[in-house]
N, C-alpha and C positions, 0 to 999 in steps of 0.2 A: 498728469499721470504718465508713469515713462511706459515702454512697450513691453519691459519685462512685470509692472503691476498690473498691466492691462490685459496681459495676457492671463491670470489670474483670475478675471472675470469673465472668460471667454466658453467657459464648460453653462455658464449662468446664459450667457445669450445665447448659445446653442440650443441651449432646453428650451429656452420660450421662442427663439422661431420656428420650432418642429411643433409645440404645441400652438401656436399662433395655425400655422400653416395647416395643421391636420383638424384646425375647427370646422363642422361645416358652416356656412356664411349663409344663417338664415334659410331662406326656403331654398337656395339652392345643395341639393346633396352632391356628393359625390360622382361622377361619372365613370363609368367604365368605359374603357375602349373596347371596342367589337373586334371579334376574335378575327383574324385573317387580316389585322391591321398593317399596311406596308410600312416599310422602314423609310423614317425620314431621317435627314442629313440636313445641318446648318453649319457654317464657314465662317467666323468671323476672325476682320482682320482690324486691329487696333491701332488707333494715334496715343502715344504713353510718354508721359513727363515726369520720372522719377526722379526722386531725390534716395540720394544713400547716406545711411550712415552706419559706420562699420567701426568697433575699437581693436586694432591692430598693434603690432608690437614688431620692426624691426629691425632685425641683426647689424650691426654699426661693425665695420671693418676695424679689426687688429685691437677689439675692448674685450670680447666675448660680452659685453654687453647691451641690451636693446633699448631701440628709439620708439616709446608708447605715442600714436597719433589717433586722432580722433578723423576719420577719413570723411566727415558733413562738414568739417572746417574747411577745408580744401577742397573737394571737387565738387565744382559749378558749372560745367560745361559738357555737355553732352553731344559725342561725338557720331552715336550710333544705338538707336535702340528695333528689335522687332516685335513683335505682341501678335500674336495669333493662335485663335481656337476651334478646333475639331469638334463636331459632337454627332453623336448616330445614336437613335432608338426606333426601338423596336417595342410595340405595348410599354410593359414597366422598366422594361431593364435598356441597360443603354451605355456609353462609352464616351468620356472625352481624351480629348489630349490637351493640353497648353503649353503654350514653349512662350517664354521672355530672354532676348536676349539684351544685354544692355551694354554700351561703351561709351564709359565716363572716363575724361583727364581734363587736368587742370594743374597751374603752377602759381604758388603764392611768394608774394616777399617779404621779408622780415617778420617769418615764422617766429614767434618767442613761448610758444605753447610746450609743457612737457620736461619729460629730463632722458639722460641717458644712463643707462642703468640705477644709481642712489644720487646721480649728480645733477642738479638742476640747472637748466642753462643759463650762464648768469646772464644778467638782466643787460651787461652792455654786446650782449653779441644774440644774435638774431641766423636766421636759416632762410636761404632760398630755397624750396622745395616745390617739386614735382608728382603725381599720383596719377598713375593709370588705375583704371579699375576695369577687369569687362568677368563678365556673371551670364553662365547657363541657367537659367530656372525651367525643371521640366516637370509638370505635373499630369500622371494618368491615373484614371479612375473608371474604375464602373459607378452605376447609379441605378436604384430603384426606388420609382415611383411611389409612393405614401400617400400625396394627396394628389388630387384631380377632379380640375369643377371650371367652369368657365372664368374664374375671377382668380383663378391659381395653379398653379403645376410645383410640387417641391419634390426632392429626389433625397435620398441618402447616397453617400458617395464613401467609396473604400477603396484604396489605391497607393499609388505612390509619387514622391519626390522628389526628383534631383536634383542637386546644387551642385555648378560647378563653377568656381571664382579662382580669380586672378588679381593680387595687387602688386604693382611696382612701385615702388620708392624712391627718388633723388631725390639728395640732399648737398648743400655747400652751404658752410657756417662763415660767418661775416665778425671776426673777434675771436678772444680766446677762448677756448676750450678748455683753461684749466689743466687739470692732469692727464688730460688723455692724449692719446699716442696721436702724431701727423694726421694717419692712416684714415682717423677718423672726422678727419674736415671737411671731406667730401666724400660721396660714392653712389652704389643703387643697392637695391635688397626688392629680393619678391619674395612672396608668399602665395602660398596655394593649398586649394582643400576641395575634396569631391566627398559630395555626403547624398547618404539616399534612405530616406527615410518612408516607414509607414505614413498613412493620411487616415483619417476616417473624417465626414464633415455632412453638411446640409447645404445644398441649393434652391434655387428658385425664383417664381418669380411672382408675383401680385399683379393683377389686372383690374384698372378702372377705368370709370369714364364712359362716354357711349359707346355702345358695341366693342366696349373691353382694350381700348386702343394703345391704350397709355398703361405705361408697366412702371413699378418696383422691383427692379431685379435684386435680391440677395444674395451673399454666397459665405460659406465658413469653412473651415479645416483646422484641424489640429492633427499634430503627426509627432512621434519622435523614431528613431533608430541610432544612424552614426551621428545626429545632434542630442543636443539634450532636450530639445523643443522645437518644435517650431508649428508656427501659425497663419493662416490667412483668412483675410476679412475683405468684404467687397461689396458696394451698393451704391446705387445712384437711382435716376430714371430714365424710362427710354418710351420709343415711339412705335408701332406696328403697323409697316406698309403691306400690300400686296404682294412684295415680293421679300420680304424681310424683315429687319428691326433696327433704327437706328439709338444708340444708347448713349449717356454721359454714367461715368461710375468713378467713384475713388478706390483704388487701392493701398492694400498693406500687408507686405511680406514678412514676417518676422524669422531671425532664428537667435536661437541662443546656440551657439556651433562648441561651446564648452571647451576649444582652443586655447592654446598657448600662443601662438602669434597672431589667429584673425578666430576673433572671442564671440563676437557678436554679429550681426545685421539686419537691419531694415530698410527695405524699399518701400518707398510709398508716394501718390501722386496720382493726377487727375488723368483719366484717359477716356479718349471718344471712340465706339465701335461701330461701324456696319457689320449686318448680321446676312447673310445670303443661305435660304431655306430649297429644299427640294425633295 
């Protein structure tokens, strides 16, 4: 299933983990928290192994026409990533932040994928190509509490997102090119896009085991403004110390960015967090 069908079913899993999560679980009800509750504060800071893929389209010197690449061909090397999340509440209502930053490059040889502009590269000449990628992803929100019981905590979340990416391009063609000009047997081309969109979503997290220790964390979003969509999904399990939480989760960033030269993207990938509470 690609990420744009799946995104599709994504209003379906949203509804059953808010119904899921506001069950009560047997003889235990609901909890209120007691009024004059102090504001608590958790830190976590993430180990994150994304993969990207992105369909892109760039500008080819002296054709007016562009080079379509498929950007999960190409970058496999990961240069620099950061992952870290903010979170403060107070009773129901409460505030995150998250910030991902990521820097991916990587250089392939004997490219033969694609064409330039209606010209398909012929089959005896090949591309040595290059691809930087680096990507802001800023996500904040508020969040109000729904359910709350010893074996659960889920929130609603309303907020926003910012994407801000960067792709570069090298390229040197190995054979002819056909009709096109010199100009275009080598060069670079970027592209760029900052988009900031609404969120609305559900998080959370599931408690089991004895004395509650062992978690399911969940998490979901859907957003659109300057994209046409975009998505996020996130779950794994994690563990509850004394002074924290240590977690395993998958990730998955979607957008449909409804661009002319950077169309699409998704990040996605395993990552490990420490959780530091106070």
């Amino acid at each position: 299933m690609t990420a744009r069908a799946f995104g599709k079913q994504l209003p379906l899993v949203a509804a059953w983990v808010a119904a899921v999560a506001a069950a009560p679980a047997g003889a235990q009800a609901v909890i209120a928290t007691s009024e004059g509750s102090p504001w608590q504060f958790a830190a976590t800071l993430y180990a994150f192994l994304p993969s990207f893929d992105s369909t892109s389209s760039f500008p080819i010197s002296g054709t007016g026409d562009e080079f379509p690449i498929n950007a999960g061909s190409i970058l496999d090397h990961l240069k620099m990533t950061f992952m870290g999340t903010f979170d403060v509440h107070e009773e129901r209502w409460g505030f995150f932040l998250d910030t991902l930053y990521v820097d991916l490059g990587a250089g392939k040889s004997n490219y033969r994928e694609g064409s330039i502009g209606d010209t398909l590269i012929p089959v005896t000449t090949s591309a040595d190509v290059n691809l930087d990628l680096k990507t802001w992803l800023v996500t904040a929100a508020g969040e109000y509490r729904f359910a709350h019981a010893p074996d659960r905590d889920f929130y609603y979340l309303f907020g926003a997102r910012y994407l801000d990416i960067k792709m570069k391009f090298g390229w040197s063609f190995n054979g002819s090119i056909g009709n096109l000009p010199p100009a275009a047997n080598s060069g670079t081309s970027e592209n760029k896009d900052s988009n900031l969109d609404g969120i609305v979503g559900i998080k959370g997290q599931f408690r089991v085991g004895r004395d509650y220790k062992w978690m399911i964390p969940l998490y979901f979003d859907v957003g659109t403004g300057a994209s046409r969509v975009t998505w996020q999904l996130a779950g794994g399990v994690g563990y509850r110390f004394g002074w924290g939480d240590i977690t395993g989760m998958y990730r998955i960033i979607y957008y449909d960015l409804g661009g002319h030269e950077i169309q699409d993207l998704t990040v996605r990938g395993p990552m490990i967090g420490a959780t530091f509470r106070w």
